[in-house]
N, C-alpha and C positions, 0 to 999 in steps of 0.2 A: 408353573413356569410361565404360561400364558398372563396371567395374572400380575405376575412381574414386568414383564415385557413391557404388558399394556401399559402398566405406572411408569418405565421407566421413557417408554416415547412419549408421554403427555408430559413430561417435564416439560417446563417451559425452557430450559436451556438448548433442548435436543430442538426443541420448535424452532426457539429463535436464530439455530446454530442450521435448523435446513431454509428457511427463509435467506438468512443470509447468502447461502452456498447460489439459492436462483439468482436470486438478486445480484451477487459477484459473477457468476454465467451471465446475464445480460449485460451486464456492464461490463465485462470482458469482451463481448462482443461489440460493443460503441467503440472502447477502445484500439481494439485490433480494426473495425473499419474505418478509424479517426488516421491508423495510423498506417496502415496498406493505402486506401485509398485518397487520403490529404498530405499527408507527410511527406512518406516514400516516394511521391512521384515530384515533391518537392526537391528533396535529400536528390535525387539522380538528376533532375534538371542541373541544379548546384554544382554535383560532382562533373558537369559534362558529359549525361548520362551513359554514367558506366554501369554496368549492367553487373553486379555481384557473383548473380550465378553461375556466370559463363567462365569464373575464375576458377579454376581447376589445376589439378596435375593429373597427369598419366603416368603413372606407375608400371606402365609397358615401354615407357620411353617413346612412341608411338605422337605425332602430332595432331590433335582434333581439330574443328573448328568451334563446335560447341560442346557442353556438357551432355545433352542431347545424343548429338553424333558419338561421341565418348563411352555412353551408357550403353546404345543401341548396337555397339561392334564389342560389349562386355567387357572391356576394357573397366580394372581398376583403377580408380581415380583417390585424391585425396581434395574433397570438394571447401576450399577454403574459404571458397565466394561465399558459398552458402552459409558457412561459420559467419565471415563476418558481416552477413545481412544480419542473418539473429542475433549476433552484440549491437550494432546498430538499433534494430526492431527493439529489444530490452531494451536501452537505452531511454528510445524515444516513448517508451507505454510507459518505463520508472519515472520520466519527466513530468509528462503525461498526468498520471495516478497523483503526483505530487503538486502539482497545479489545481486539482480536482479536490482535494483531500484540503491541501491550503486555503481555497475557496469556502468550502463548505464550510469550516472550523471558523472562519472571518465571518461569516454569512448568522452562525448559530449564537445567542446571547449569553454574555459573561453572565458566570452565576451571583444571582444578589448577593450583598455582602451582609454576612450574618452582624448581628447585634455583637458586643460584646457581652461575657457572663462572667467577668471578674473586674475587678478593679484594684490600684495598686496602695496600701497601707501609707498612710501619709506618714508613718514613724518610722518604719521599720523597712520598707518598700518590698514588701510581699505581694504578691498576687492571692487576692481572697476573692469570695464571691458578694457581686452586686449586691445584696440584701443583706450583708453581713452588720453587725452595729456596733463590734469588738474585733476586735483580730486576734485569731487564734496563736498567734506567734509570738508576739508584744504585748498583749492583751490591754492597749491601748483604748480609750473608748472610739468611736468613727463618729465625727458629724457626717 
């Protein structure tokens, strides 16, 4: 069993598949500090800094001042700010990722363009291969 294991982690897929995983951890992190600390404080200047989190209900009927005040007297709440910061937050890291990913792919070179390996029967208009000197179809001769 050991044995196994061992072959089935030295795959190069398992390798390239946990490289990847750091690699998307750090860059989930650029992106969540791209977009907490640049974004977000843009997005709330914008909005006339309104502040998401503070958006709540009290499900006591009860009036808070903050979400804070709300939590700390045990009061159930239904915390919508917070929803809609995280559609927000997605939003802007999908944008985000998509700008990143668009770049990159711009950035990387078109693959050369292969030769052709057929060419088309001057009688018949088959597709045969370049070094043919009859075609197999019309059995025409080829210059």
């Amino acid at each position: 069993m050991w044995k196994d294991f061992k072959a089935f982690i030295m795959k190069g897929n398992v390798i390239d598949l946990a490289v990847a995983v750091v690699i998307g951890a750090a860059f989930g992190a650029i992106i969540n500090s791209l977009v907490n600390d640049i974004i977000m404080p843009l997005v709330g200047q914008a909005t006339g800094k309104v502040n998401f989190t503070d958006l709540f209900i009290a499900l006591n009927g009860q009036h808070y001042a903050s979400l804070a005040d709300a939590q700390a007297a045990g009061a159930a709440t239904i915390n919508y700010g917070i929803f809609i910061n995280s559609i927000i937050t997605f939003l802007i890291i999908a944008f985000v990722v998509f700008i990143v990913i668009r770049a990159i792919s711009r950035l990387q070179k078109a693959p050369a363009p292969t030769a052709p390996t057929t060419k088309e029967c001057q009688f018949c208009h088959t597709q045969i291969p370049i070094p043919a000197t009859r075609c197999p179809n019309c059995t025409s001769e080829l210059t």
